[in-house]
DSSP file (Angstrom, degrees, kcal/mol; ACC not computed):
  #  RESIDUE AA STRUCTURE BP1 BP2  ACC     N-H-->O    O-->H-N    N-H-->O    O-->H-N    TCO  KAPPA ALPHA  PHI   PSI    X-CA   Y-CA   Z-CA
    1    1 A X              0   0    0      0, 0.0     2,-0.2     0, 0.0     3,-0.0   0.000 360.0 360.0 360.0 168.1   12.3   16.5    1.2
    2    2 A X        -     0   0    0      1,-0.0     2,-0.3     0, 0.0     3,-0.1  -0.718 360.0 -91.8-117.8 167.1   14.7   14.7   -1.4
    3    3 A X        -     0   0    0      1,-0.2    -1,-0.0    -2,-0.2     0, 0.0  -0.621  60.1 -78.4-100.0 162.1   13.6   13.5   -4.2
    4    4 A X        -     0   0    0     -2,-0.3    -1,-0.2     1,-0.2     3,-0.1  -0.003  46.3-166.2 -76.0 111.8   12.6    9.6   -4.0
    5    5 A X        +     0   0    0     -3,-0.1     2,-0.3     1,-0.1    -1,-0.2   0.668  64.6  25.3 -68.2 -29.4   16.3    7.9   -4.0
    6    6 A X  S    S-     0   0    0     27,-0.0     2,-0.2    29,-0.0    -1,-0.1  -0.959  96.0 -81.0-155.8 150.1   14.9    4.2   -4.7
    7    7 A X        -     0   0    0     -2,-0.3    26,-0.8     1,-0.1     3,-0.2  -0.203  49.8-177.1 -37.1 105.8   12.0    2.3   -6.2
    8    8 A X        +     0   0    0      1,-0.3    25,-2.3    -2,-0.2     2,-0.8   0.962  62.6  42.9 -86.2 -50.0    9.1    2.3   -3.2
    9    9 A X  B     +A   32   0A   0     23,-0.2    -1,-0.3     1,-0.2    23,-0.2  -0.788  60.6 175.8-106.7 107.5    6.3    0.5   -4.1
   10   10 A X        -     0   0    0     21,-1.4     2,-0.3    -2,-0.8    -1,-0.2   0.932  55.0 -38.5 -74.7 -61.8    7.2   -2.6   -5.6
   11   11 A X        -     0   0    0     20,-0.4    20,-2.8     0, 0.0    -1,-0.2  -0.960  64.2 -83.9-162.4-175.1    3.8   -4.7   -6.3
   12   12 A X        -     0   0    0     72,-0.3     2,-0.5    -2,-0.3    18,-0.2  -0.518  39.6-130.7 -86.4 146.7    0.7   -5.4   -4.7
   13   13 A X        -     0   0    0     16,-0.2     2,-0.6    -2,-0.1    16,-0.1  -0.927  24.4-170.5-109.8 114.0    0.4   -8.4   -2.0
   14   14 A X        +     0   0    0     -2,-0.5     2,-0.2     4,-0.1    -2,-0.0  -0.901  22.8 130.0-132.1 127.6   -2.1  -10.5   -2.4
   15   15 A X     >  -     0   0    0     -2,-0.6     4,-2.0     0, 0.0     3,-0.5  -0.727  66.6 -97.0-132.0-172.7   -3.5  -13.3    0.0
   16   16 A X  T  4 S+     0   0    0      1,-0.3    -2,-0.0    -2,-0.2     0, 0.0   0.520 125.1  57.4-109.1  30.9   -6.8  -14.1    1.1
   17   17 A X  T  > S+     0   0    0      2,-0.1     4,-0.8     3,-0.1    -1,-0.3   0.173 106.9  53.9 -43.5 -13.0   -6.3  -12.2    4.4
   18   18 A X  H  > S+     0   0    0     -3,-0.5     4,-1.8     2,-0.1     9,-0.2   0.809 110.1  48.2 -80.6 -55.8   -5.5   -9.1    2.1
   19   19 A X  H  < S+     0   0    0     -4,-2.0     4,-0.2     1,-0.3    -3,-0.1   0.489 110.7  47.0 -85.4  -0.2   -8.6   -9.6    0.3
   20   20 A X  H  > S+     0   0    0      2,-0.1     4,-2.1     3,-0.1    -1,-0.3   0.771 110.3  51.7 -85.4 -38.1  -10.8   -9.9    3.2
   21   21 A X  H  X S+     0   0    0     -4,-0.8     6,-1.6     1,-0.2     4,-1.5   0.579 108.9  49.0 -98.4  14.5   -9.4   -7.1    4.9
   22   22 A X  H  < S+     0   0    0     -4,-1.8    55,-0.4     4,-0.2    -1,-0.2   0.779 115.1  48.7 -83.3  -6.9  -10.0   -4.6    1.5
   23   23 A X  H  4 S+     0   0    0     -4,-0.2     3,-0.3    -5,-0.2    54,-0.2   0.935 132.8  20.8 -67.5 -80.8  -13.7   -6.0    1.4
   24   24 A X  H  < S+     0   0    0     -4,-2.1    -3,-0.2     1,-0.2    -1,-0.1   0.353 129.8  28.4  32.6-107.9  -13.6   -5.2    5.0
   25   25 A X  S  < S-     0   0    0     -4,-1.5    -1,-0.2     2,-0.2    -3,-0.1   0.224  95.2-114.2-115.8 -14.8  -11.1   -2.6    6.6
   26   26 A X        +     0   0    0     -3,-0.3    45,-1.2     1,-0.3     2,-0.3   0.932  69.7 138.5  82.2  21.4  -10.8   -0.7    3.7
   27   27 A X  E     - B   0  70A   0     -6,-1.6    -1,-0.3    43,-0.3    -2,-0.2  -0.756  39.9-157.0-133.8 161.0   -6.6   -1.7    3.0
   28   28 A X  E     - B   0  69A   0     41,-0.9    41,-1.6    -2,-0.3     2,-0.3  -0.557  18.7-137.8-130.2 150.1   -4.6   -2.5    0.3
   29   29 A X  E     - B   0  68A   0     39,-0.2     2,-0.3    -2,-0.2   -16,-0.2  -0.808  18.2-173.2-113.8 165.3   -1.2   -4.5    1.0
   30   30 A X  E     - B   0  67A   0     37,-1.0    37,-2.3    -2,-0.3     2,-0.4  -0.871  26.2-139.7 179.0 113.9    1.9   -3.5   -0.8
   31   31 A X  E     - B   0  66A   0    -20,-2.8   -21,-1.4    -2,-0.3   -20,-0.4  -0.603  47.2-176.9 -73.9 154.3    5.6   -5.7   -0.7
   32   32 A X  E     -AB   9  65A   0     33,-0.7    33,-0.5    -2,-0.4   -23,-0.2  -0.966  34.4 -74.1-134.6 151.2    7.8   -2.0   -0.6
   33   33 A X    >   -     0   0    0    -25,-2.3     3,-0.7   -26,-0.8     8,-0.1  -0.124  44.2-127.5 -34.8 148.8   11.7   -1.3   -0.5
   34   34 A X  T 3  S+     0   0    0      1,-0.2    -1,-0.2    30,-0.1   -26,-0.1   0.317 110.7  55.9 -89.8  13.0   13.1   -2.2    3.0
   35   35 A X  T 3  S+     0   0    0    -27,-0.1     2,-0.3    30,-0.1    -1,-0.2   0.580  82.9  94.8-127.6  21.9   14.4    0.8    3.0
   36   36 A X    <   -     0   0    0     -3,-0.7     2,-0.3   -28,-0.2    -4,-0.0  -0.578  58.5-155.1 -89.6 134.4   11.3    2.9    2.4
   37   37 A X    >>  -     0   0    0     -2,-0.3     3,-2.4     1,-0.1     4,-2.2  -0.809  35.6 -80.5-119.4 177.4    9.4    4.5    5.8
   38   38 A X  H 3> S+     0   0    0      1,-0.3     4,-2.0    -2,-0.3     5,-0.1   0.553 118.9  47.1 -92.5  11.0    6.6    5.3    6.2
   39   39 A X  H 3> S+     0   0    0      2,-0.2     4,-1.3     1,-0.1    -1,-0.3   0.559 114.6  52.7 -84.8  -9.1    5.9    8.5    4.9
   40   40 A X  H <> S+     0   0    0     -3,-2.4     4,-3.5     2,-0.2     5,-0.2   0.894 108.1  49.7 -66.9 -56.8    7.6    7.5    1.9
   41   41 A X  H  X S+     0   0    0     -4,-2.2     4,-1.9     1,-0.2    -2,-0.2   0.899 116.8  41.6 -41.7 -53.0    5.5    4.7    1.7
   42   42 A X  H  X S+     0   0    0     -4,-2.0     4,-1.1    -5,-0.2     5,-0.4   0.907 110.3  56.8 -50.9 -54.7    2.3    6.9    2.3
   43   43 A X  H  X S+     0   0    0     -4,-1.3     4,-1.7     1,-0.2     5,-0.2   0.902 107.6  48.5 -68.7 -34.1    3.6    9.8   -0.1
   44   44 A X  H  X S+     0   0    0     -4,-3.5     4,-1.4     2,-0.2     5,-0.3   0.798 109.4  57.1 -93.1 -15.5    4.0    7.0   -3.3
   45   45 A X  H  X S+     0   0    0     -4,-1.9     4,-3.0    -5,-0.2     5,-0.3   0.979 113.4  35.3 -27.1 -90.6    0.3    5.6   -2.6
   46   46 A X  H  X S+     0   0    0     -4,-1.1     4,-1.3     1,-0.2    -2,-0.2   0.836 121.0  48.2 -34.9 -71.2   -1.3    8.7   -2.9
   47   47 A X  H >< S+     0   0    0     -4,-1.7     3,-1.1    -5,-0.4    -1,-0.2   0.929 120.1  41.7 -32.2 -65.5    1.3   10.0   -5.9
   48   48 A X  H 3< S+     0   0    0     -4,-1.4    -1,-0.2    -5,-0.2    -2,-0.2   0.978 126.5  27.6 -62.6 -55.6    0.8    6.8   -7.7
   49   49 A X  H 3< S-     0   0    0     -4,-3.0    -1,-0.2    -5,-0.3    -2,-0.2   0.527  92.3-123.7 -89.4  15.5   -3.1    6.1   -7.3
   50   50 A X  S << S+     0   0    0     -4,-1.3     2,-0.3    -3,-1.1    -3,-0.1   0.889  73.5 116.7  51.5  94.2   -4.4    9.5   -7.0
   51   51 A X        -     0   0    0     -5,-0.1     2,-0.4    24,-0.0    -1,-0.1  -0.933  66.8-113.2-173.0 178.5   -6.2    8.5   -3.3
   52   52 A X        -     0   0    0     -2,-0.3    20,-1.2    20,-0.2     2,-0.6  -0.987  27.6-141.2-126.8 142.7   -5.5    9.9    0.3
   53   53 A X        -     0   0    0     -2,-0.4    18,-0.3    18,-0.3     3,-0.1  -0.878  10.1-166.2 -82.1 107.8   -3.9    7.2    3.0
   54   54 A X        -     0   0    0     -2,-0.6     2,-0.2    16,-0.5    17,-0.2   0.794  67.1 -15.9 -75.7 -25.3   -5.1    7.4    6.4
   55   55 A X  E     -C   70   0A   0     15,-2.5    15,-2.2     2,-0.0     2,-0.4  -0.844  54.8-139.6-176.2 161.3   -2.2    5.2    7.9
   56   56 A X  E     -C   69   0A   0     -2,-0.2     2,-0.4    13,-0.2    13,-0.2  -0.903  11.1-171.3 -96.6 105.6    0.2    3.1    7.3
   57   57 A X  E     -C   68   0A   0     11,-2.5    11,-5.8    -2,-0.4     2,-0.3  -0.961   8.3-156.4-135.6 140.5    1.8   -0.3    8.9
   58   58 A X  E     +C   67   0A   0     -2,-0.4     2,-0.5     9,-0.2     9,-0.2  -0.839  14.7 169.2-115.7 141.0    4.9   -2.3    8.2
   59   59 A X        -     0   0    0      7,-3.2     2,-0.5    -2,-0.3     7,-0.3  -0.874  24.9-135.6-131.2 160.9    5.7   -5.6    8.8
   60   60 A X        +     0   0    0     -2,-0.5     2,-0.3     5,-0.2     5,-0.2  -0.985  25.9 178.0-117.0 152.4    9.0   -7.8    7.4
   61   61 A X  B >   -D   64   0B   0      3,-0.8     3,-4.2    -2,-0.5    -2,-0.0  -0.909  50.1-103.0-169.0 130.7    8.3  -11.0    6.2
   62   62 A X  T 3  S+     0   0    0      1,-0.3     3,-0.1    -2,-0.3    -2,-0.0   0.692 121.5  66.5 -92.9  12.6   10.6  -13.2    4.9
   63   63 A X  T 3  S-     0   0    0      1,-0.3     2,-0.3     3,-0.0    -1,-0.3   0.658 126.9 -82.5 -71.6 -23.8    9.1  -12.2    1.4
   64   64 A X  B <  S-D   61   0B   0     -3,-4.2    -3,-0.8   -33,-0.1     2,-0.6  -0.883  73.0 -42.7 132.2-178.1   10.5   -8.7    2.1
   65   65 A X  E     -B   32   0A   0    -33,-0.5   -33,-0.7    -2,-0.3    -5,-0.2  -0.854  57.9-153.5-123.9 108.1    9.0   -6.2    4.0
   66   66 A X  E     -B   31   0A   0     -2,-0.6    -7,-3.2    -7,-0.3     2,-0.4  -0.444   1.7-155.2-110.8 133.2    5.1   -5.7    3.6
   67   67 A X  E     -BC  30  58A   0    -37,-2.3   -37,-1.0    -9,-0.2     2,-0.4  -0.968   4.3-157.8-137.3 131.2    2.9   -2.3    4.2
   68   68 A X  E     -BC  29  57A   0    -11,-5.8   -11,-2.5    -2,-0.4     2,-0.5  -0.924  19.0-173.5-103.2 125.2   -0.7   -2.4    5.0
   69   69 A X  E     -BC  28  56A   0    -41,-1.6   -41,-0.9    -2,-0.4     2,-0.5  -0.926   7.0-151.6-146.4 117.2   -1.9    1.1    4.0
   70   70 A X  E     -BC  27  55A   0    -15,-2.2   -15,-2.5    -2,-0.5   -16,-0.5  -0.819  12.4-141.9 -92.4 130.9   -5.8    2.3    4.8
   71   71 A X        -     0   0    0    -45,-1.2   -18,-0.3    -2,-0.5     4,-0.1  -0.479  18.2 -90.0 -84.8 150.7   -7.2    4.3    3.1
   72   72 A X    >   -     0   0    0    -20,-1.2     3,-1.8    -2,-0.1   -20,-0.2  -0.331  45.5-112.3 -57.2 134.7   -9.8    7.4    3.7
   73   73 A X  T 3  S+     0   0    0      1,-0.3     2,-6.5    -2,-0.1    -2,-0.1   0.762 115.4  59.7 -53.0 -64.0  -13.6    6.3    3.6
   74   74 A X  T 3  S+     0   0    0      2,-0.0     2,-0.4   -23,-0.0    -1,-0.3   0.304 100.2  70.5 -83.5  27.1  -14.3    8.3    0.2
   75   75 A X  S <  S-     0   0    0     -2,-6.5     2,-0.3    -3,-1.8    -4,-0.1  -0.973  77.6-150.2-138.8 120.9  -11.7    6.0   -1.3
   76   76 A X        -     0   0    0     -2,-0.4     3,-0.3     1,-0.1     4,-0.2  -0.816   7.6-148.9-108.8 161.8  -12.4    2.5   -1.8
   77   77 A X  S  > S+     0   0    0    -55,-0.4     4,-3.2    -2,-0.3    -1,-0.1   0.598  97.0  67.7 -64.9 -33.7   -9.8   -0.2   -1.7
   78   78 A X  T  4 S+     0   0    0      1,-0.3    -1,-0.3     2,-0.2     4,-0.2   0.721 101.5  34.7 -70.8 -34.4  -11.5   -1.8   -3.7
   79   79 A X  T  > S+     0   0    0     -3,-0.3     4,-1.1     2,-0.2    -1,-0.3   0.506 114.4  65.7-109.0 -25.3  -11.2    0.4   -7.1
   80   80 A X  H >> S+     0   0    0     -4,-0.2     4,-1.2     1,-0.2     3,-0.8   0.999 104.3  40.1 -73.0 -49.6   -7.8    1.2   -5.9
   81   81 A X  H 3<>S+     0   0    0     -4,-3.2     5,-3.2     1,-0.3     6,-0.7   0.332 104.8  62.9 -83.7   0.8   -6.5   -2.5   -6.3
   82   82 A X  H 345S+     0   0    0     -3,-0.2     3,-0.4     4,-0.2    -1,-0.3   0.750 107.5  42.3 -88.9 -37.0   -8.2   -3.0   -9.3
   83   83 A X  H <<5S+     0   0    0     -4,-1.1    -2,-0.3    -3,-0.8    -3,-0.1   0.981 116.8  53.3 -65.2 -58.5   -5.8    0.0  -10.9
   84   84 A X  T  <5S-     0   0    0     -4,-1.2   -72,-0.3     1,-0.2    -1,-0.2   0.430 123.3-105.6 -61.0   4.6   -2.7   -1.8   -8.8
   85   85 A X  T   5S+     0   0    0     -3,-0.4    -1,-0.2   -74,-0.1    -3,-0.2   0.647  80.4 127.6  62.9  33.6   -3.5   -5.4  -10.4
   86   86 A X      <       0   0    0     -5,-3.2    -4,-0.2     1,-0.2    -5,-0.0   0.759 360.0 360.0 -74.4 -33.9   -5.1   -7.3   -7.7
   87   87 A X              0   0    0     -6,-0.7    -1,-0.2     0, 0.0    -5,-0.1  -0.081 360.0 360.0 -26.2 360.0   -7.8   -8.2   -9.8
């Protein structure tokens, strides 16, 4: 791998569909580069928050292009988004 070319994770996305589904689903939302995939996307969660990802989905939006990224049970969403600054 190369080493990360561009800026990934940009800031946290927060609606109140976001915040239902970290009570929830366990996810975080995150606007990201549009030119980030998703194992990039995956590989700077984990780097950045210390956590493990269990998958990844991307949507574009004409805010910019939006990744919903669940996390592994022994990691709540919840204590993750409090470090990102959903809170």
């Amino acid at each position: 791998m190369t080493t990360v070319r561009h800026r990934v994770i940009l800031h946290a996305y927060v609606t109140e569909k976001a915040m239902d589904e970290m009570e929830r689903m366990n996810k975080l939302e995150f606007v990201v580069d549009r030119r980030a995939n998703r194992a990039e996307i995956k590989r700077a969660v984990e780097e950045t928050y210390q956590c493990k990802v269990a998958k990844v989905n991307v949507k574009f939006v004409p805010a910019g292009k939006i990744a919903t990224v669940r996390f592994k049970p022994e990691f709540s969403a919840e204590d993750i988004g409090s470090r990102a600054g959903v809170f």
